[in-house]
Structures are given as structure tokens and as C-alpha cells.
C-alpha positions in Angstrom: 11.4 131.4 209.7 15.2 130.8 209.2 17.6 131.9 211.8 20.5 133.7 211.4 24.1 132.6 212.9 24.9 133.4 216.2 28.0 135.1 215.5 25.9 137.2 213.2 23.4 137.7 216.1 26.5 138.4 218.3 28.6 141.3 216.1 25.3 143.1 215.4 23.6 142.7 218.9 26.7 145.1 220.2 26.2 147.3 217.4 22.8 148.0 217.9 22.9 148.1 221.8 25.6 150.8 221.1 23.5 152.8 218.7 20.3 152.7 220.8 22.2 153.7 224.1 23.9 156.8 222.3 20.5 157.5 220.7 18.5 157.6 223.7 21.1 159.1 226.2 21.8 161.5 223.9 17.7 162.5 223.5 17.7 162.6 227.8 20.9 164.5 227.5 19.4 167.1 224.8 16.9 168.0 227.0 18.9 168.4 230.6 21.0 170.9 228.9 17.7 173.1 227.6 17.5 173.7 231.4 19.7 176.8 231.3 17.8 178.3 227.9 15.3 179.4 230.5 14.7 181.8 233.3 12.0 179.5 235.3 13.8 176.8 236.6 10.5 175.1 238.5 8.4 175.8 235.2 11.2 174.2 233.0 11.4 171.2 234.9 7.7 169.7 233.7 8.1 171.4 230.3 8.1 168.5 228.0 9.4 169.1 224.0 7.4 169.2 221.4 3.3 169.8 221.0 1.9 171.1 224.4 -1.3 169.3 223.5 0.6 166.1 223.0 -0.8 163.0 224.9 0.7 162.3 228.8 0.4 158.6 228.9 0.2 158.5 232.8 -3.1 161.2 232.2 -4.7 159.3 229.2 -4.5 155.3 230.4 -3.9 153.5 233.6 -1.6 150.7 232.3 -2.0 149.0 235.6 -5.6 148.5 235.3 -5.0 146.8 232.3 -3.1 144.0 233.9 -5.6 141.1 235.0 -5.4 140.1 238.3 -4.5 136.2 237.4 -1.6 137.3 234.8 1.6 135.9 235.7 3.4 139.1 235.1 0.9 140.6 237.5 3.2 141.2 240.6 6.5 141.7 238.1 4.4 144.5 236.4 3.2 146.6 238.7 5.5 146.3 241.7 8.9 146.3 239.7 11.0 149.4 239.8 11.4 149.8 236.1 10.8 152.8 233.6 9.2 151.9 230.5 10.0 154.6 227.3 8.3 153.8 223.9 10.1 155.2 221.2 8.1 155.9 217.6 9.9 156.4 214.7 6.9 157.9 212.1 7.7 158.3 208.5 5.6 160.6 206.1 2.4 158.3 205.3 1.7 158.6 209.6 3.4 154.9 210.4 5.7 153.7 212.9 8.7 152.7 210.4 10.6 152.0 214.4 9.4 150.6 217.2 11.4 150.6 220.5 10.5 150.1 224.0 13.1 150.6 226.5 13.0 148.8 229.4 15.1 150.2 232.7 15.4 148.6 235.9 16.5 151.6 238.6 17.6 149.2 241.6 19.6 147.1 239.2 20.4 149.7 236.5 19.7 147.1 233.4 18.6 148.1 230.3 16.3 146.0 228.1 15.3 146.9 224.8 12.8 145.2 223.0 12.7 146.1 219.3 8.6 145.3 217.3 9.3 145.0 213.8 7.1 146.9 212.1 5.0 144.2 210.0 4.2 143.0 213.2 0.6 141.4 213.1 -2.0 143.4 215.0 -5.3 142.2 214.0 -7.7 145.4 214.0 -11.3 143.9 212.5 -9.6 145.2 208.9 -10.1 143.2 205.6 -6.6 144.2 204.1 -3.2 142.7 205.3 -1.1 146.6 205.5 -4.0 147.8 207.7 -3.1 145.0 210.2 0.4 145.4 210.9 1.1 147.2 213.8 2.9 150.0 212.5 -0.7 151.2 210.6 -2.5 151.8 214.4 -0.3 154.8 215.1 -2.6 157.6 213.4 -1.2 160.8 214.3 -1.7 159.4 218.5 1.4 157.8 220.3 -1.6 156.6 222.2 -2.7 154.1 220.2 0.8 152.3 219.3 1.4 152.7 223.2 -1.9 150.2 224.0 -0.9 147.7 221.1 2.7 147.7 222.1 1.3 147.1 226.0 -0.8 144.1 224.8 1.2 142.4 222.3 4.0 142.4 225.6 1.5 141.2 227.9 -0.2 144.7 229.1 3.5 145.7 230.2 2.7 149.4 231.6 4.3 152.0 229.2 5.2 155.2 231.7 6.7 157.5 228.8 6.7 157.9 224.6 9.5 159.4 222.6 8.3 160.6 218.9 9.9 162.3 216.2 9.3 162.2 212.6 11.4 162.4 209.0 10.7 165.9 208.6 11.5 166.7 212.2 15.1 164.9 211.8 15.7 167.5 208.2 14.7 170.2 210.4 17.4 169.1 213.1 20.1 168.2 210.9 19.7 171.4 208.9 20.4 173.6 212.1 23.6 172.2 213.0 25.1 172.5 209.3 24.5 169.0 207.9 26.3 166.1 209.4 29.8 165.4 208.0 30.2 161.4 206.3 32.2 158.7 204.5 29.4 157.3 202.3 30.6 153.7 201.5 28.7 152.8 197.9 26.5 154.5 195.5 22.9 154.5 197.6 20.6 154.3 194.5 16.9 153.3 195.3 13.7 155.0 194.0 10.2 154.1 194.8 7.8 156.1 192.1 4.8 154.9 194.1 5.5 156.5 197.6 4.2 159.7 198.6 5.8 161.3 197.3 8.1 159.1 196.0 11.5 158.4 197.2 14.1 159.2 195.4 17.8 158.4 196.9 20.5 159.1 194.8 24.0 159.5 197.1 27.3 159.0 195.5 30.2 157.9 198.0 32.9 159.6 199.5 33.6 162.1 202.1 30.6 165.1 202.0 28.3 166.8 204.7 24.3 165.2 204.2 21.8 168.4 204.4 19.0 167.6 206.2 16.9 165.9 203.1 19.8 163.7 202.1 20.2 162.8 205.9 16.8 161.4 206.1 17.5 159.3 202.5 20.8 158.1 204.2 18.9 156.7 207.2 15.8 155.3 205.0 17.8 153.3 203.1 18.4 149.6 203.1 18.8 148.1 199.4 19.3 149.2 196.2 18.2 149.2 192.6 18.9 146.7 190.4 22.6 146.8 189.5 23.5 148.8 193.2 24.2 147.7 196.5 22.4 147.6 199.4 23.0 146.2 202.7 23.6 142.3 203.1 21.7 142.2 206.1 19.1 144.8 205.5 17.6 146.5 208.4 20.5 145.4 210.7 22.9 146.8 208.0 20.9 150.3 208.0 21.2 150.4 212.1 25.0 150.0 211.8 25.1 153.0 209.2 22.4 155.0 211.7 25.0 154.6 214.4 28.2 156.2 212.8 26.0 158.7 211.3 24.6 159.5 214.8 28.0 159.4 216.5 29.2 162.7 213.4 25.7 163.9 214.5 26.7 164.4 217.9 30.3 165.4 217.3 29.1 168.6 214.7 26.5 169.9 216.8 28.3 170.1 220.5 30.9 171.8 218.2 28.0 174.6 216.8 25.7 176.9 219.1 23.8 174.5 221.0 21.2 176.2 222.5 19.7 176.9 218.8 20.2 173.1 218.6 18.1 172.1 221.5 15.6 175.0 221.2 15.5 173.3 217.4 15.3 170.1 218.7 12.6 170.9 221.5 10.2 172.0 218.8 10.5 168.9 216.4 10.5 166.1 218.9 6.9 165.3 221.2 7.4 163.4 224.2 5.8 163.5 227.7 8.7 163.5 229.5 9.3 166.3 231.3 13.0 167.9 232.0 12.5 166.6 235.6 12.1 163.4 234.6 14.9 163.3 231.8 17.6 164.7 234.8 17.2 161.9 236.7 17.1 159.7 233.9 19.7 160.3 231.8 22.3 160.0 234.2 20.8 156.4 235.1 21.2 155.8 231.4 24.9 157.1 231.2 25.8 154.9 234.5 24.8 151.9 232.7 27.5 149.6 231.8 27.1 148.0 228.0 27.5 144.4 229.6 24.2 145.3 231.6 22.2 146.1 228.1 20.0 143.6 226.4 18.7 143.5 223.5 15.7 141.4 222.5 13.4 141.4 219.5 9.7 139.9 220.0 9.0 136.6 219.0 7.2 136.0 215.8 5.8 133.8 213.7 5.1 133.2 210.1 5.1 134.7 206.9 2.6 137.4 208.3 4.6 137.8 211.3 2.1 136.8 214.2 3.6 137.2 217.7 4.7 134.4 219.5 3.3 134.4 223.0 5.2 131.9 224.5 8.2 133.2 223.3 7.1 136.4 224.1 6.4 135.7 227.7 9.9 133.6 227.5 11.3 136.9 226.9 9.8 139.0 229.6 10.4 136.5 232.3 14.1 136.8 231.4 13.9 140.2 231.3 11.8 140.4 234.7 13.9 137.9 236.1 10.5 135.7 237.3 10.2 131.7 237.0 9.5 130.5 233.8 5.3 130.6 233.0 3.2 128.6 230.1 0.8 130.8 228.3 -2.2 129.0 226.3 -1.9 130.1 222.7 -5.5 131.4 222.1 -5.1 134.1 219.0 -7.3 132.6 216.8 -7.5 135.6 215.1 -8.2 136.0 211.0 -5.4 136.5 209.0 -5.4 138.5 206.3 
């Protein structure tokens, strides 16, 4: 697999660490501020947004147990002061188009973030190659991305899941008036064969995106033939989804926003509960951008197969623990 330049690596790994730190401070920071919106202070503080039947990960798996006993991340895993928050991105066929887990160490307040690409092999016993990436295991469960997630990182313990879909981010973009942007080029792309098919048709200049066109803006990576797309594809759209999420912010602290978080609340399904995001989010605000790392696993491959080396390379930089070998022993099919 060719690598890309360093200075390439370099521009964009600030760009992205910028976007993802607004992003998921400004999730936490959503839900601190519902607090008032209530009369119940105790019972808002474990209310968590979205589907009150949603999964709690602490409830549904024991991460720990999952950990052999001989695993050189053993002692890193489970007596580590970290917080572990999977973030799920779902589009509109039920896959996880993003894949984020965010990594924070409390005692140290670091921040790692360790990005899956979504083609991700994730062998599943299935005959057909889409069916064993690993954004196909969501299903409609943040459960079941949670325990791949956990074991292609080495049964790292997952404490919390952040999920929100493409309808969910119309809905939100709708209630603060559309979000006010410079569009840079014609974005012309149509896929007849989606469901339903995608059809993104935005002409540049100044305008306000709706809540529909919003969700086109942020889909889109290249164009048709004859129109631009980004050079660097999905690292080009993450630059985009960070200016758009910076006018985002601005437009609704300037509306009514308790309608934006009550709004918000109902579209998003996480397992955090307000408790939990207070003392978060100011951990998350405290954190200086030179004490942010971001990482993408290892992979290999045309069929992108995790590298476990590399993968445990990663995690004992990010664990800060002596280097370990790990025996390659996925000899699994692939499709």
C-alpha cells in the first residue's frame, strides 16, 4: 500500500485532530447545557440522549473479561485510567460509513484517536467480500461494532458509544436554520444505484445548506466525470466537515438553544449519561492540541486486513508500555 508524504500526513493530522476535538467537545458540551431544560437535576444527570432502550455497554459486556490473562496489554488495559468513547457514524443502508474511538487518559489528560476505515476486514463466516468489512456488523446495535472494534484493537475495553445517523444530522441542521457556507466548486456526484440514490448537485458560492443538502455536503468526496472532487479524498471531505462544523456551531449558539439540544437529544443515542458528559467535557476542553494523537489502524492489502503488529505498535505508543511481538495467526479466508 503506498504511503503518502509526511508533510501531507503532517498538514492534515492537525486538521483532523482539530475537527474531531471540536466535534466531540462540542457533543459533551451539547449535553451539559440540556441540564437546565429540566426540573430534576438528580434524574437529569443519568438521562442519556437518544432511545431509552438503547444499549449501556457497561450493562451488556464486560470488556475486561474479554482480555486474556497472558495478553500483553493485560495490566495496560484494565488498570489504566483511560475513557474509551466509540463514535458510529451510520448512513442509510444501517453501516458505519465513520469509525472513531477516542481514547482519554484522565491522570495525563492525552487524547488518542484511533480512526477504522470502514473497509476494514472483519471476517464474519460470510461468502461475499461487502459483508466482511467491518462497517456491515453494525446492524441497527452499537453493540456489535463495539466487540469488533474491541478485538481488532486487542480487546481494548470500550466504556461508552456515541451514534447518530444522516437523517438525525437533517433533523439537527434543519432546527437551527441551515448552516451558513462558502461552497468552493460545483459538488456534482450521483449514484443511481444507492438507496435511494444519491443525488448531489451544489453550486458554489456563499448560501445556507438545509438540512438535506448538509448531509450531501458532508457525503461527498469526488465527483462525476468532468467535476471536482477532493485530491485527497476522505482526508479532503474531513477538512470540509470541520469548517462546516465550526458555521454549525457559530449559527446555533446564536438561535434558541434549548430547542437545539432538546432537538439534538432526540436524534443522537449514546449511553452516556449527563453525569458522565460534566465531567468529561471539561477534561476534553482542558486538553491542549499538542497532547492529541491521532492514529489510524494498521492495515494491509488490497482487502484491507489489520496489521497486528502494527496495531499492537500503535497501542503500546499510545499506552506508553515496552514494545511487544505479537504472532500473526489470522489465517482467516478472504473473500
Amino acid at each position: 500500500m503506498k504511503s503518502r508524504p509526511k508533510k501531507y500526513k503532517l498538514k492534515n493530522k492537525i486538521e483532523i485532530m482539530i475537527f474531531l476535538k471540536t466535534f466531540i467537545a462540542t457533543f459533551l458540551i451539547v449535553m451539559v447545557v440540556a441540564t437546565p431544560i429540566f426540573a430534576q437535576v438528580n434524574k437529569v444527570l443519568e438521562m442519556t440522549p437518544g432511545d431509552e432502550d438503547g444499549p449501556i455497554l457497561s450493562e451488556t459486556i464486560d470488556f475486561n473479561y474479554l482480555i486474556p490473562s497472558d495478553s500483553p496489554f493485560f495490566d495496560a488495559f484494565t488498570n489504566t485510567n483511560r475513557v474509551n468513547i466509540l463514535a458510529l457514524g451510520v448512513d442509510d443502508h444501517n453501516l458505519t460509513d465513520t469509525i472513531i474511538l477516542a481514547s482519554f487518559d484522565i491522570d495525563n489528560k492525552f487524547l488518542d484517536v484511533i480512526s477504522i476505515p470502514r473497509d476494514t476486514y472483519y471476517y464474519r463466516g460470510l461468502r461475499d467480500a461487502a459483508n466482511n468489512k467491518i462497517n456491515a456488523v453494525f446492524r441497527g446495535d452499537p453493540v456489535n461494532s463495539a466487540l469488533a472494534v474491541s478485538e481488532i484493537l486487542m480487546n481494548i475495553p470500550i466504556n461508552y458509544y456515541i451514534l447518530l445517523s444522516y437523517a438525525g444530522v437533517a433533523v439537527i441542521i434543519d432546527e437551527i436554520g441551515g448552516v451558513p457556507m462558502d461552497i468552493p466548486f460545483h459538488m456534482r456526484y450521483d449514484d443511481p444505484l444507492d438507496t435511494p440514490p444519491l443525488h448531489i448537485d451544489i453550486k458554489p458560492g456563499p448560501q445556507v445548506l438545509d438540512g438535506v443538502t448538509s448531509v450531501k455536503f458532508l457525503r461527498f468526496r469526488q465527483g462525476n466525470e468532468g467535476f471536482r472532487g477532493y485530491p485527497n479524498a476522505d482526508l479532503g471531505r474531513i477538512a470540509a466537515q470541520q469548517t462546516f462544523i465550526k458555521s454549525a456551531i457559530r449559527q446555533s449558539l446564536s438561535l434558541d438553544l434549548p430547542n437545539t439540544i432538546r432537538t439534538t437529544f432526540n436524534v443522537v443515542q449514546s449511553d452516556i449519561t449527563i453525569r458522565e458528559a460534566l465531567y468529561l467535557a471539561g477534561m476534553i476542553i482542558g486538553i491542549d492540541s499538542e497532547n492529541m494523537r491521532m492514529h489510524q489502524i494498521p492495515i494491509r492489502g488490497y482487502n484491507y486486513m489489520p496489521d497486528k503488529q502494527g496495531i499492537a505498535d500503535m497501542l503500546t505508543e499510545i499506552y506508553s508500555i515496552e514494545p511487544v511481538k505479537i504472532e500473526d495467526d489470522q489465517n482467516l479466508p478472504v473473500t
